[in-house]
C-alpha positions, 0 to 999 in steps of 0.5 A, a space after each residue: 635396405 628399405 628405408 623407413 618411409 618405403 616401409 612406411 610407403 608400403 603400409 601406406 598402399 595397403 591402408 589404401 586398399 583397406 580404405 578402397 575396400 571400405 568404402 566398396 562394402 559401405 556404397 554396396 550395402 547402401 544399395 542394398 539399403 536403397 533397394 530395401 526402402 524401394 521395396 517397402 514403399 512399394 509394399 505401402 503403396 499396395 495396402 494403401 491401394 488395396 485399403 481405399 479400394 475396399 472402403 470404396 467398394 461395397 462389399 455387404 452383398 458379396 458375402 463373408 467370404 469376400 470380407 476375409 480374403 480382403 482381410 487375410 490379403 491385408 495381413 499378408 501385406 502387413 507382415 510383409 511390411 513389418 518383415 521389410 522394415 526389419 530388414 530395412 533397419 538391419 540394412 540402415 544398421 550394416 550401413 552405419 557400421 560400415 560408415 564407422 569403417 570407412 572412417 577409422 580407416 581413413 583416419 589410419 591412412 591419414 595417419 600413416 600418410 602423414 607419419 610417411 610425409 614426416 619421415 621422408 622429410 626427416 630423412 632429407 634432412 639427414 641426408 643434407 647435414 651428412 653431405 654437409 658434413 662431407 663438404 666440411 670434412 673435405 673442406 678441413 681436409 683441403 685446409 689442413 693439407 695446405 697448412 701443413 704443406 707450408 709448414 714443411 717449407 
């Protein structure tokens, strides 16, 4: 028959595993996040680039045509940018409830590991006062044994 705190042992390991797995989605999810910023520096590095590049050029002699590819290029680039950052603050949001996760499932674990700690110790203690008992009963036992064996003679 388990005791308590093999039970309690048990429910310990698979919090762990709980935790364990908490933790691998939160360090995933911030890779994502990471890679999602990546994307959309890179993204505002290009419409910085291709901005300075049209203000330093002279584009009044090359027609209209020139104008409005630069033009539907720079609003690609911004609903580009607005997409990542979209995606970005979805990310940021993922990653801050999985760090919820990993809280409240650090803090069950700490919980159930303490709650083990205390019973394992309980039951110690248990099992020291029941051999005490037997020591004293065997020792009231012995006594008794000599008392009435002088009583007989």
């Amino acid at each position: 028959m388990k005791s308590s705190s093999d039970r309690l042992s048990t429910l310990l390991s698979l919090k762990k595993k709980k935790l364990d797995k908490a933790i691998n989605a939160l360090s995933e999810k911030k890779a994502g996040l990471e890679i999602g910023i990546k994307k959309l520096d890179e993204k505002k590095e290009e419409q910085r680039r291709v901005t300075n590049e049209l203000r330093g050029s002279d584009l009044t002699d090359q027609g209209d045509d020139v104008l409005i590819l630069y033009g539907r290029y720079l609003s690609r680039v911004r609903k580009e940018l607005t997409q990542l950052s979209r995606e970005v603050t979805g990310l940021q949001e993922h990653v801050e409830q999985a760090m919820n996760e990993v809280k409240a499932a650090f803090g069950i674990h700490g919980s159930v590991e303490l709650l083990r700690d205390q019973r394992v110790e309980r039951e110690i203690k248990e099992q020291v006062l029941e051999e005490q008992r037997q020591i004293d009963g065997d020792s009231c036992q012995r006594f008794s044994g000599r008392n009435a064996s002088r009583d007989i003679f």
